[in-house]
Biopython code that builds the backbone (N, CA, C, O; Angstrom):
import numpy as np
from Bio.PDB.StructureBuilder import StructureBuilder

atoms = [
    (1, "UNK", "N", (14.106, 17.649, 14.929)),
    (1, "UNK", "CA", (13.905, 16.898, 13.699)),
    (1, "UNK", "C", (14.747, 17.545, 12.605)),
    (1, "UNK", "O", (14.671, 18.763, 12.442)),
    (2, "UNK", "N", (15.472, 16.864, 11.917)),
    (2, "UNK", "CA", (16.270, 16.917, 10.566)),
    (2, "UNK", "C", (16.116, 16.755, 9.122)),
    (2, "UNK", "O", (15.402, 15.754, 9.080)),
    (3, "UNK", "N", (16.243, 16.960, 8.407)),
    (3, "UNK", "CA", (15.644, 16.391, 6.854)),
    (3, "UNK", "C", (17.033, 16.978, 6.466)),
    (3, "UNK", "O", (17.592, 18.029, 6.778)),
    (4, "UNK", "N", (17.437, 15.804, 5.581)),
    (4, "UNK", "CA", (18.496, 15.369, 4.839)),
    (4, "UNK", "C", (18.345, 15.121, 3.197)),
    (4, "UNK", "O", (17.454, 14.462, 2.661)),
    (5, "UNK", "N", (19.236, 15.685, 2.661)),
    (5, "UNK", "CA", (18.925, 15.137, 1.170)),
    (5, "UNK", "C", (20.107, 13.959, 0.466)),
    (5, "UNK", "O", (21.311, 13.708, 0.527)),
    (6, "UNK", "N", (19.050, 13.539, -0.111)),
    (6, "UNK", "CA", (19.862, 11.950, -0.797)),
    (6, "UNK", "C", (20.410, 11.990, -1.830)),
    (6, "UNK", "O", (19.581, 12.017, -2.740)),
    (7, "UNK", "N", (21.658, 12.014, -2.259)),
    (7, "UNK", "CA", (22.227, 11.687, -3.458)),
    (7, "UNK", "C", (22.007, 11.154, -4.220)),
    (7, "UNK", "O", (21.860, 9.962, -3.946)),
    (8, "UNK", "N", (21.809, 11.551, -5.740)),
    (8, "UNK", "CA", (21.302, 10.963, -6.890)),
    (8, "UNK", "C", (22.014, 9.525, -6.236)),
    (8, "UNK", "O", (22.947, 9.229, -5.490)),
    (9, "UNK", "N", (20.717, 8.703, -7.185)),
    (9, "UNK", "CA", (21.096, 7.375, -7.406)),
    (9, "UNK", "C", (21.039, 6.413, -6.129)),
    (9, "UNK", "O", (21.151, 5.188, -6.087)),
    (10, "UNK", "N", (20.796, 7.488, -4.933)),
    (10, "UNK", "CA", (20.270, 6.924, -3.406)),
    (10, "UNK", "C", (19.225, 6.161, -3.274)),
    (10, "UNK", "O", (19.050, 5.000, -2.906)),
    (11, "UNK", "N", (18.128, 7.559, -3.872)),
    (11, "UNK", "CA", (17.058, 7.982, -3.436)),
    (11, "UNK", "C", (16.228, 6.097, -3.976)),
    (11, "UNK", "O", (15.262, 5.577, -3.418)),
    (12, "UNK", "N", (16.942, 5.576, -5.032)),
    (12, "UNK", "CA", (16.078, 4.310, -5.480)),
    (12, "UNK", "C", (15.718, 3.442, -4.327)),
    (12, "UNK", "O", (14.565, 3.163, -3.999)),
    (13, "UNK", "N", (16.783, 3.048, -3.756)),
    (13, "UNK", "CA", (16.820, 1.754, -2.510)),
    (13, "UNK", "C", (16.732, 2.482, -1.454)),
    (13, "UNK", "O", (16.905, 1.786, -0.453)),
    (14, "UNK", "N", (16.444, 4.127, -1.095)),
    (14, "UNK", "CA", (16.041, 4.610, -0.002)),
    (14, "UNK", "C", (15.281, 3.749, 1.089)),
    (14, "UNK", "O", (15.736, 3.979, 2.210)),
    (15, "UNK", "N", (14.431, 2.985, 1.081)),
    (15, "UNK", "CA", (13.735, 2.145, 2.236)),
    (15, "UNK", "C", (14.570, 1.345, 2.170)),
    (15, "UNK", "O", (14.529, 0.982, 3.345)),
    (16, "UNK", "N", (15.559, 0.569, 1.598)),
    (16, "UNK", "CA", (15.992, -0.634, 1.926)),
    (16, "UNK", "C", (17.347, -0.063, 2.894)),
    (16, "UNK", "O", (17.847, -0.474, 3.941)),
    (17, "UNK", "N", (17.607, 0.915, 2.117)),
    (17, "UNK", "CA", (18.847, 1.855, 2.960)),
    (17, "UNK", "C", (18.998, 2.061, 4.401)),
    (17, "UNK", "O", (19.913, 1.919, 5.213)),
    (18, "UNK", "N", (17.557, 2.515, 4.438)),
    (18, "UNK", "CA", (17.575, 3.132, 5.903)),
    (18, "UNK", "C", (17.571, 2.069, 6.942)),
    (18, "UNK", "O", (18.297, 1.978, 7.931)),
    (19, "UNK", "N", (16.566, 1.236, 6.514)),
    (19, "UNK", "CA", (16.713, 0.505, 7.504)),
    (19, "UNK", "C", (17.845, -0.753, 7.834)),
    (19, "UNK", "O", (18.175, -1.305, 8.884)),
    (20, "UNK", "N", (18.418, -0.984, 5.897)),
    (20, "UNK", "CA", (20.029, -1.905, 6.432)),
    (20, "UNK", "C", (20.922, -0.847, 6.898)),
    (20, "UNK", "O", (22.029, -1.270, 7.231)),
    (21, "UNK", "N", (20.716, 0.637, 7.034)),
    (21, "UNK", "CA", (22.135, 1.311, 7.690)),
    (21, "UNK", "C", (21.905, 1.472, 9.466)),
    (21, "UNK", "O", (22.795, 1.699, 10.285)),
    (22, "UNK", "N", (20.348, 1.264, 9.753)),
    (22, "UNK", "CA", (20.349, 0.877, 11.225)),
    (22, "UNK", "C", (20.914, -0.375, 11.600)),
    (22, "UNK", "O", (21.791, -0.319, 12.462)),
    (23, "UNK", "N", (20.572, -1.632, 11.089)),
    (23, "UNK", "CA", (21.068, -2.681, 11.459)),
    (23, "UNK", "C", (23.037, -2.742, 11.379)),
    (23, "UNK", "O", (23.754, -3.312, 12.201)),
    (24, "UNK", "N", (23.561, -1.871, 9.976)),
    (24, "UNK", "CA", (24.945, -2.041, 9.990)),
    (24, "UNK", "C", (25.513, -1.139, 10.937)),
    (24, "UNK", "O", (26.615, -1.397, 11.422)),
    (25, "UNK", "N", (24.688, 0.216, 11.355)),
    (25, "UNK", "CA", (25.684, 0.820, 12.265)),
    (25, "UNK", "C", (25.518, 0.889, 13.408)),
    (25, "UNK", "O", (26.425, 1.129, 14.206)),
    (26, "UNK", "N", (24.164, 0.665, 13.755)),
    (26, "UNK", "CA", (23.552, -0.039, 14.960)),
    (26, "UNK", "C", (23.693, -1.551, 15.867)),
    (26, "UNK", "O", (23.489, -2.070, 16.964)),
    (27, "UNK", "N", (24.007, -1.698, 15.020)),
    (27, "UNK", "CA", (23.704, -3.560, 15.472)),
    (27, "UNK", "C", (22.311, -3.967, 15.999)),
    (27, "UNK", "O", (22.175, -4.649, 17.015)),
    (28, "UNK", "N", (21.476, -3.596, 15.391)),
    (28, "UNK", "CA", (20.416, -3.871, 16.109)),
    (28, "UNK", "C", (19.014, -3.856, 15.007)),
    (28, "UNK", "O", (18.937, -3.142, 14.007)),
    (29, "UNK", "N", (18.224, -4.588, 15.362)),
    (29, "UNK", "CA", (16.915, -4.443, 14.611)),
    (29, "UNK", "C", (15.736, -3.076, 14.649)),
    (29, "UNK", "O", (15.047, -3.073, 15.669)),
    (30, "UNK", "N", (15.529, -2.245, 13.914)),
    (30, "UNK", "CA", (14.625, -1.266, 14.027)),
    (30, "UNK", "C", (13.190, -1.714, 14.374)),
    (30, "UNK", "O", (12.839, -2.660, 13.669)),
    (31, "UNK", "N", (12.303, -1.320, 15.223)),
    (31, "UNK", "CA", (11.258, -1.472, 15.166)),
    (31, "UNK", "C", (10.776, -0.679, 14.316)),
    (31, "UNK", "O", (11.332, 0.344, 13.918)),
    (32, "UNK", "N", (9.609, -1.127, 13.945)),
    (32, "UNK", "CA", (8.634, -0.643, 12.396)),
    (32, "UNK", "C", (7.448, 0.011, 12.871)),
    (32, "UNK", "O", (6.547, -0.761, 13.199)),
    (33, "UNK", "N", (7.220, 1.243, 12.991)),
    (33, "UNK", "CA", (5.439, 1.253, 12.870)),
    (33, "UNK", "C", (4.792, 1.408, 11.714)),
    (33, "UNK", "O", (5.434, 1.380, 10.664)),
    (34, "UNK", "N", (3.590, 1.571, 11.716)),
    (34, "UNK", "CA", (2.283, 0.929, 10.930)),
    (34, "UNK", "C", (3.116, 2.464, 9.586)),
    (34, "UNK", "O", (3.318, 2.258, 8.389)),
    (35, "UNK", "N", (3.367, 3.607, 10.207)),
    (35, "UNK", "CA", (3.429, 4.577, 9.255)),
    (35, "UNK", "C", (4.810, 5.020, 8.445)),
    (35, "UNK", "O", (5.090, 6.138, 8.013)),
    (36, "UNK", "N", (5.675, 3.654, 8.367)),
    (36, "UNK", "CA", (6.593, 3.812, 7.480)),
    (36, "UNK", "C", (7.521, 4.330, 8.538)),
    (36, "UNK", "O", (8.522, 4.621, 7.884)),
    (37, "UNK", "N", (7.849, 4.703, 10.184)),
    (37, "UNK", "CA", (9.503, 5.311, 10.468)),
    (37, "UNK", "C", (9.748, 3.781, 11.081)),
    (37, "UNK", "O", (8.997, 2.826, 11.278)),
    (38, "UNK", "N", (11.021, 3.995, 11.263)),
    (38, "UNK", "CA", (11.656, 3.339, 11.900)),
    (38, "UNK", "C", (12.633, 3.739, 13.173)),
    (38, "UNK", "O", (13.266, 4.794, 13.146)),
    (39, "UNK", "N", (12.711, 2.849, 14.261)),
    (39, "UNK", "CA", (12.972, 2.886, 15.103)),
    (39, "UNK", "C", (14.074, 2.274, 15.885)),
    (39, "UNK", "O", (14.244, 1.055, 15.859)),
    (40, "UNK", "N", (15.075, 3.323, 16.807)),
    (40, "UNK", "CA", (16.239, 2.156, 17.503)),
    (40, "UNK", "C", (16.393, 2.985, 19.061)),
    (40, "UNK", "O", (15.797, 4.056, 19.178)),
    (41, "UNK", "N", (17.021, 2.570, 19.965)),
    (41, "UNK", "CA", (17.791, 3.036, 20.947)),
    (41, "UNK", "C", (18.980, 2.242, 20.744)),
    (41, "UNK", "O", (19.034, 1.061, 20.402)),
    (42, "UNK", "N", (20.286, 3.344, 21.093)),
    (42, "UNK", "CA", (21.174, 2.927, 21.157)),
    (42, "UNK", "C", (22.111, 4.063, 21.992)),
    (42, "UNK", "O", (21.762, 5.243, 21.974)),
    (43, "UNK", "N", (23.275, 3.650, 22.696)),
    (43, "UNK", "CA", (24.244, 4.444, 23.593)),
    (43, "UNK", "C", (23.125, 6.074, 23.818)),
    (43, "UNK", "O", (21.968, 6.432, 24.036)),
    (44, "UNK", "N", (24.236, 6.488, 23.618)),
    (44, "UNK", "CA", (23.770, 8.015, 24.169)),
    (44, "UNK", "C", (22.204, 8.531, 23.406)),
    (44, "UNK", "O", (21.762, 9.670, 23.558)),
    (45, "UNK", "N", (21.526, 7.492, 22.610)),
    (45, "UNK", "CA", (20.024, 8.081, 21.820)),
    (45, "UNK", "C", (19.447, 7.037, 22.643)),
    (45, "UNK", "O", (19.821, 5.891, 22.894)),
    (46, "UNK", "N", (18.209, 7.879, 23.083)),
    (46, "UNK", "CA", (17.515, 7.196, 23.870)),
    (46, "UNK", "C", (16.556, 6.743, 22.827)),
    (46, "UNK", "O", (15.876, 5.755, 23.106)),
    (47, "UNK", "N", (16.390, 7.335, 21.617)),
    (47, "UNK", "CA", (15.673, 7.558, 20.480)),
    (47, "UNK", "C", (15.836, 7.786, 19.144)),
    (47, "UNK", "O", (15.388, 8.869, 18.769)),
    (48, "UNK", "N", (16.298, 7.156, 18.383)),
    (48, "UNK", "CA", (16.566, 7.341, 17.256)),
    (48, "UNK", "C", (15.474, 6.982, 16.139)),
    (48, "UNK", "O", (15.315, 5.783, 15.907)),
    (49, "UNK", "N", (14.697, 7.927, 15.416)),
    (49, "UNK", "CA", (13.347, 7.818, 14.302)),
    (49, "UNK", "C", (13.884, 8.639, 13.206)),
    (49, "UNK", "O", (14.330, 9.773, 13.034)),
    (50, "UNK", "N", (13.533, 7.069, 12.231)),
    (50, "UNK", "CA", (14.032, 7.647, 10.259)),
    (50, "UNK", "C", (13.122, 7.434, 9.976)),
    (50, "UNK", "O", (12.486, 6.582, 10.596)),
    (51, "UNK", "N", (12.444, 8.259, 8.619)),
    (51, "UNK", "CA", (11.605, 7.558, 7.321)),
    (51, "UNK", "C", (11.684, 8.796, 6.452)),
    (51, "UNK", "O", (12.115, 9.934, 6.639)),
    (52, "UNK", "N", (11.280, 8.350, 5.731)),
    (52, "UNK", "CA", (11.285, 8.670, 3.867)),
    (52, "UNK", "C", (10.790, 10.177, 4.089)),
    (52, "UNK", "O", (9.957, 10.269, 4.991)),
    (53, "UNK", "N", (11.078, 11.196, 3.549)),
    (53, "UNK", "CA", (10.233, 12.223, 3.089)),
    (53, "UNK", "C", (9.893, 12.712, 2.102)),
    (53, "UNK", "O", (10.630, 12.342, 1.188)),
    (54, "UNK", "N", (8.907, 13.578, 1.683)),
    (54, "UNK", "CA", (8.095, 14.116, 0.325)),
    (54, "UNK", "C", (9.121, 13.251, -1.128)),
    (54, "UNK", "O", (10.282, 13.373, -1.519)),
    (55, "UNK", "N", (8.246, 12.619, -1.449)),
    (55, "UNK", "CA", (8.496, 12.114, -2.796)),
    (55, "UNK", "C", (9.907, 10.637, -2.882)),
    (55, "UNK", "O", (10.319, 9.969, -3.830)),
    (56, "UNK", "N", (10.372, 10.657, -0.942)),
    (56, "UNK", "CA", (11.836, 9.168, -1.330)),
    (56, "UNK", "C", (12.832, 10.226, -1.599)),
    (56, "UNK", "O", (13.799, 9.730, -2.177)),
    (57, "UNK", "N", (12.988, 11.739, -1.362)),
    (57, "UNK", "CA", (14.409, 12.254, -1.667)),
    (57, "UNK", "C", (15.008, 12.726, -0.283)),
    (57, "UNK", "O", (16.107, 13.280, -0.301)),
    (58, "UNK", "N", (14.426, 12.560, 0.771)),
    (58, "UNK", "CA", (14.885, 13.340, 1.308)),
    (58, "UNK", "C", (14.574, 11.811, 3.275)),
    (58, "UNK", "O", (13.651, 11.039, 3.535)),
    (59, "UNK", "N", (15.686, 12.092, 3.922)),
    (59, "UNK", "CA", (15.598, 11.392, 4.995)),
    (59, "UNK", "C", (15.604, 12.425, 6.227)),
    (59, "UNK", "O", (16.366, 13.324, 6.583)),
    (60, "UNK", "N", (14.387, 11.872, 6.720)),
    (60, "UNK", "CA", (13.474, 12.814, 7.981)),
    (60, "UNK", "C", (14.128, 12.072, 9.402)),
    (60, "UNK", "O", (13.690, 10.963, 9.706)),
    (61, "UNK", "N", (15.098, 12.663, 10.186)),
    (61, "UNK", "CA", (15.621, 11.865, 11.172)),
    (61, "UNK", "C", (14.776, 12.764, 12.603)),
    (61, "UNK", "O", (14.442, 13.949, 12.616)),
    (62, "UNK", "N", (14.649, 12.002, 13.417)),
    (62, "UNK", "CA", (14.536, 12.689, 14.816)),
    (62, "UNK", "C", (14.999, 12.368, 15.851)),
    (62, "UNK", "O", (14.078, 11.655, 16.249)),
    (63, "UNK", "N", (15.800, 12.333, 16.692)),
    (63, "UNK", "CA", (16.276, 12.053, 17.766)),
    (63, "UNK", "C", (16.001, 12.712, 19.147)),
    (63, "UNK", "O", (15.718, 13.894, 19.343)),
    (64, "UNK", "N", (16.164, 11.535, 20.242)),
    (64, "UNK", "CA", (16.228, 11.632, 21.523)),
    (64, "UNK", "C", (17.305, 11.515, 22.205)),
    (64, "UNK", "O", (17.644, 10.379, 21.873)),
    (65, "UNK", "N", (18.145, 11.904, 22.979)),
    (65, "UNK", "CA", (19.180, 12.543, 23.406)),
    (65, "UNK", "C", (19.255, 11.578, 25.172)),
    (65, "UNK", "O", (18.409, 11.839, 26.028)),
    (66, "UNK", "N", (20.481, 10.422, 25.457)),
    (66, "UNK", "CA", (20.344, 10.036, 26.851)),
    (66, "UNK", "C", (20.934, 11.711, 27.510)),
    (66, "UNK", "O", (21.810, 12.225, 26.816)),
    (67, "UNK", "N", (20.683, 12.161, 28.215)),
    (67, "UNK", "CA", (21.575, 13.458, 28.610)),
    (67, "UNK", "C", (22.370, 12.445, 29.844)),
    (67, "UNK", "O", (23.463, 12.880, 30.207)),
    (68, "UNK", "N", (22.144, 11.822, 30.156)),
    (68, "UNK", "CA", (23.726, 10.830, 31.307)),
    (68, "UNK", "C", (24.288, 10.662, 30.602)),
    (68, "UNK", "O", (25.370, 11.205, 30.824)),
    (69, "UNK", "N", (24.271, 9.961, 29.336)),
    (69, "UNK", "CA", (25.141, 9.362, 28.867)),
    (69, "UNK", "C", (26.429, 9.648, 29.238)),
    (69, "UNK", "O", (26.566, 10.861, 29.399)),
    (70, "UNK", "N", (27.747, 8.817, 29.504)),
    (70, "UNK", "CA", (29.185, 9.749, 29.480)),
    (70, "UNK", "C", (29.540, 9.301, 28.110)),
    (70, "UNK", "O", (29.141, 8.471, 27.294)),
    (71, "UNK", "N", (30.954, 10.691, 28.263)),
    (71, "UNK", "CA", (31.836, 10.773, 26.788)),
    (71, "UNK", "C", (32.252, 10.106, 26.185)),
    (71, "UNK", "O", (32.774, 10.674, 25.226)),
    (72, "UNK", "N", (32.381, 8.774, 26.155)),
    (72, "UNK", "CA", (32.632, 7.525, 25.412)),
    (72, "UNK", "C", (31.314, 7.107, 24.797)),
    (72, "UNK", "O", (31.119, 6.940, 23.593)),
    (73, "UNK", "N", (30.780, 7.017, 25.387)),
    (73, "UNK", "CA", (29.673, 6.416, 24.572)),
    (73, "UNK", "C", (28.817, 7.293, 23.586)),
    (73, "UNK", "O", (28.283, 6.871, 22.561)),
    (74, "UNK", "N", (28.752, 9.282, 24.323)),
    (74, "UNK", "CA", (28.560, 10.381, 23.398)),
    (74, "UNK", "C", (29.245, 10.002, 22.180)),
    (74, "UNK", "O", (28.810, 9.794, 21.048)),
    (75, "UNK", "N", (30.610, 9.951, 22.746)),
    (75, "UNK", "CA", (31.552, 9.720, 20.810)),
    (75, "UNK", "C", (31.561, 8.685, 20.098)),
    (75, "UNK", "O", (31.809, 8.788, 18.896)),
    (76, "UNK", "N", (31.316, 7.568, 20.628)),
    (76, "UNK", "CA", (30.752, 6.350, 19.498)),
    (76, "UNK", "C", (29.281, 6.275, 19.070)),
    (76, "UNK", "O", (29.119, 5.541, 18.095)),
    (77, "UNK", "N", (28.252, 6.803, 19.514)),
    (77, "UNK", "CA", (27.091, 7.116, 19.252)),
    (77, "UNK", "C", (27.201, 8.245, 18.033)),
    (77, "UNK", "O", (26.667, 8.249, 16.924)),
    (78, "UNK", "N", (27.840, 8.925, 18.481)),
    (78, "UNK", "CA", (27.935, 10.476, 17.391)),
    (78, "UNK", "C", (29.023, 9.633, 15.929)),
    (78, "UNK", "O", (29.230, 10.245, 14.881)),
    (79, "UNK", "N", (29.428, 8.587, 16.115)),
    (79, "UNK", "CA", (30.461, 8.445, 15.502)),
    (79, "UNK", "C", (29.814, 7.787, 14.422)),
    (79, "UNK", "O", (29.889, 7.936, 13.203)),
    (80, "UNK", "N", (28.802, 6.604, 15.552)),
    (80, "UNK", "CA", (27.996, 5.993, 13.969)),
    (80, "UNK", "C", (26.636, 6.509, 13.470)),
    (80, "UNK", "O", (26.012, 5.969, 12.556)),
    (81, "UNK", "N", (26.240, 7.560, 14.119)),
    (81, "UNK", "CA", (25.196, 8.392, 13.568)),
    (81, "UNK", "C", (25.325, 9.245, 12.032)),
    (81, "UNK", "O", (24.608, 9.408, 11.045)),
    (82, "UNK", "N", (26.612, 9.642, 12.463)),
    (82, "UNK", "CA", (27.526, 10.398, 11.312)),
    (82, "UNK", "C", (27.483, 8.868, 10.165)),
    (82, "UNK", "O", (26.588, 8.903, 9.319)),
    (83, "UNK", "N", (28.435, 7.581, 10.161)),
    (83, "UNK", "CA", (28.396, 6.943, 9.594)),
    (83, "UNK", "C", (26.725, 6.322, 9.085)),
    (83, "UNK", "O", (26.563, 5.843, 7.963)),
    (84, "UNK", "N", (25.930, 6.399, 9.796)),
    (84, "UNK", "CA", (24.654, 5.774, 9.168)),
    (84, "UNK", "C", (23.750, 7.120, 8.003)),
    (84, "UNK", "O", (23.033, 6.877, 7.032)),
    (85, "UNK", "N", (24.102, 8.362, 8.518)),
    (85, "UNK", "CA", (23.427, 9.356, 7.016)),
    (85, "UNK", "C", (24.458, 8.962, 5.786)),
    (85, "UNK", "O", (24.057, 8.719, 4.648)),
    (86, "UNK", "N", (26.251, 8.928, 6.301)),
    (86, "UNK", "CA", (26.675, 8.974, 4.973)),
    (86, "UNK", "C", (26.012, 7.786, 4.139)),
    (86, "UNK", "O", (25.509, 7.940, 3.026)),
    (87, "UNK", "N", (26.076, 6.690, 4.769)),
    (87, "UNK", "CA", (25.729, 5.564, 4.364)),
    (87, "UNK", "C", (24.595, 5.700, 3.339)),
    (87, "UNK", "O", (24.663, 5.402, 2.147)),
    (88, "UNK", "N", (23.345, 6.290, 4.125)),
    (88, "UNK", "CA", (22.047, 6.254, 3.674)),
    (88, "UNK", "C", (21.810, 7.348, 3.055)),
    (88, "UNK", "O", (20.794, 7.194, 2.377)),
    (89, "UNK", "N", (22.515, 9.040, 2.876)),
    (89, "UNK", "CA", (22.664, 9.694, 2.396)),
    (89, "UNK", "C", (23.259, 9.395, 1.134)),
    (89, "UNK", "O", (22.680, 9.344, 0.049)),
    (90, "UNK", "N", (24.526, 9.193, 1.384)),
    (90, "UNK", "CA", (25.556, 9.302, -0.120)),
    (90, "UNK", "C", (26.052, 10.508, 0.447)),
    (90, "UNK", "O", (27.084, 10.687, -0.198)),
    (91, "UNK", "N", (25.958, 11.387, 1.207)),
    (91, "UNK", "CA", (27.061, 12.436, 1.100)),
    (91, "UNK", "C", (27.994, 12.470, 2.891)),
    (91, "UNK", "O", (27.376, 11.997, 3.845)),
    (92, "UNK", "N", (29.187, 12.957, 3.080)),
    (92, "UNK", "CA", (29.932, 13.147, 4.022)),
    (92, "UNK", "C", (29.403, 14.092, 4.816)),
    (92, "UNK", "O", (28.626, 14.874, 4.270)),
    (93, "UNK", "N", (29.598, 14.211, 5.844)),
    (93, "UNK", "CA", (29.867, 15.212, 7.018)),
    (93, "UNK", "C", (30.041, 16.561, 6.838)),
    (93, "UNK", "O", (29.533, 17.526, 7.409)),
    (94, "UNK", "N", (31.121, 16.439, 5.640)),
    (94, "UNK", "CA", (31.093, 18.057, 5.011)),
    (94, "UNK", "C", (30.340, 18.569, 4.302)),
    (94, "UNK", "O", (30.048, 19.759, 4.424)),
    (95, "UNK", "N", (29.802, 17.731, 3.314)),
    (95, "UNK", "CA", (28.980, 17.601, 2.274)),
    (95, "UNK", "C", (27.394, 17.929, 3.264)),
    (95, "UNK", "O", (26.960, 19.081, 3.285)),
    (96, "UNK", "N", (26.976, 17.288, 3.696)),
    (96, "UNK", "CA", (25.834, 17.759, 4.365)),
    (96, "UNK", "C", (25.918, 19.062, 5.217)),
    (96, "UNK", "O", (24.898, 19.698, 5.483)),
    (97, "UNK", "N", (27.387, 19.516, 5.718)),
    (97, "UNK", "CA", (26.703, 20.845, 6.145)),
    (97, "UNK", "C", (27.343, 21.961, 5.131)),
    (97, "UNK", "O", (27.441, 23.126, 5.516)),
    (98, "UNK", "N", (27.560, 21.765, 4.474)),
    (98, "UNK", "CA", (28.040, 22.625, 3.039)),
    (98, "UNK", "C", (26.488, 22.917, 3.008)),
    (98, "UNK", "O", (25.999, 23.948, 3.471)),
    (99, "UNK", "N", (25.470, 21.485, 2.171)),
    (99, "UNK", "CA", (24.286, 21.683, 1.796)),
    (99, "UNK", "C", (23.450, 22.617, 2.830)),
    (99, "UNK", "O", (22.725, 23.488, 2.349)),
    (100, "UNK", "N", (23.526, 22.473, 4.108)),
    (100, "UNK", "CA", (23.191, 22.953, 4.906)),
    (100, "UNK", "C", (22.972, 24.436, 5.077)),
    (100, "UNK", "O", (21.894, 25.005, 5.249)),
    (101, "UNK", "N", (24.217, 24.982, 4.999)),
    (101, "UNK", "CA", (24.458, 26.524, 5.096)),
    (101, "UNK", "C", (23.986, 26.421, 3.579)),
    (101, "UNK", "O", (22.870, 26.914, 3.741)),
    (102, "UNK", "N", (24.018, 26.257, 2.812)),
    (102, "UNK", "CA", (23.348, 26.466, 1.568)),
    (102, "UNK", "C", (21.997, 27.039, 1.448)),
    (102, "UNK", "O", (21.650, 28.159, 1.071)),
    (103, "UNK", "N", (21.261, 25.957, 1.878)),
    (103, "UNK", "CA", (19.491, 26.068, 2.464)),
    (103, "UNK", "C", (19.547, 27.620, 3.262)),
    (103, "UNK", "O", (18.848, 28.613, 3.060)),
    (104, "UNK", "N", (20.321, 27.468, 3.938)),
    (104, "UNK", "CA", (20.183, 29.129, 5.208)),
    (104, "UNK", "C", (20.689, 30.092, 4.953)),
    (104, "UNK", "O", (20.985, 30.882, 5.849)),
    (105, "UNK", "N", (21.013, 30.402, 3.372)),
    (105, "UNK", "CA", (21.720, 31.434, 2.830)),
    (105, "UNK", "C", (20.267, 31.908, 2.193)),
    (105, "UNK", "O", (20.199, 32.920, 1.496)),
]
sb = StructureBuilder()
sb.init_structure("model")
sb.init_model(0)
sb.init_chain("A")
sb.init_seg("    ")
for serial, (resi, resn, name, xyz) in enumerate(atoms, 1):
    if name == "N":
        sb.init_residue(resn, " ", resi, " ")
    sb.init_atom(name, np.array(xyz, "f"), 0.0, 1.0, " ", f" {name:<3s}", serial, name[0])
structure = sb.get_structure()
């Protein structure tokens, strides 16, 4: 499990975010449970679970891992996973693990 932080000015449409950046980078509809995550499988995630954390600033991801998967589908899976935080984040690839080592300093 992951927790991500949202860029000012994110954090407003955070629920509407998360779940239009599954449908845009997913292609696919999230299932909903009763407690606010949302839900997909896709290529190499056997499991993919988002929702909101403490206070709408922060996005709580968890993933399940196909371990068959082959390397094509590893790298387009990884490709729009990356594209669905920036999306729903506001920040890049670098930018999140900048923040990252930040936290672990």
């Amino acid at each position: 499990m992951q927790e991500y932080q949202i860029k000012r000015g994110y954090t407003k449409d955070l629920a509407e975010s998360m779940v239009q950046g599954l449908r845009d980078q997913f292609g696919t509809e999230p299932v909903t449970s009763e407690n606010g995550h949302y839900t997909v499988t896709y290529g190499a995630l056997q499991r993919l679970e988002v929702w909101s954390g403490a206070g709408g600033k922060t996005l709580i991801v968890d993933t399940e891992a196909d371990k068959d998967a082959d390397d094509e589908t590893i790298i387009d899976t990884n490709r729009r996973f990356r594209n669905y935080l920036q999306q729903v984040t506001g920040y890049t690839a670098k930018e999140r693990a900048k923040k990252a080592k930040k936290l672990t300093e």
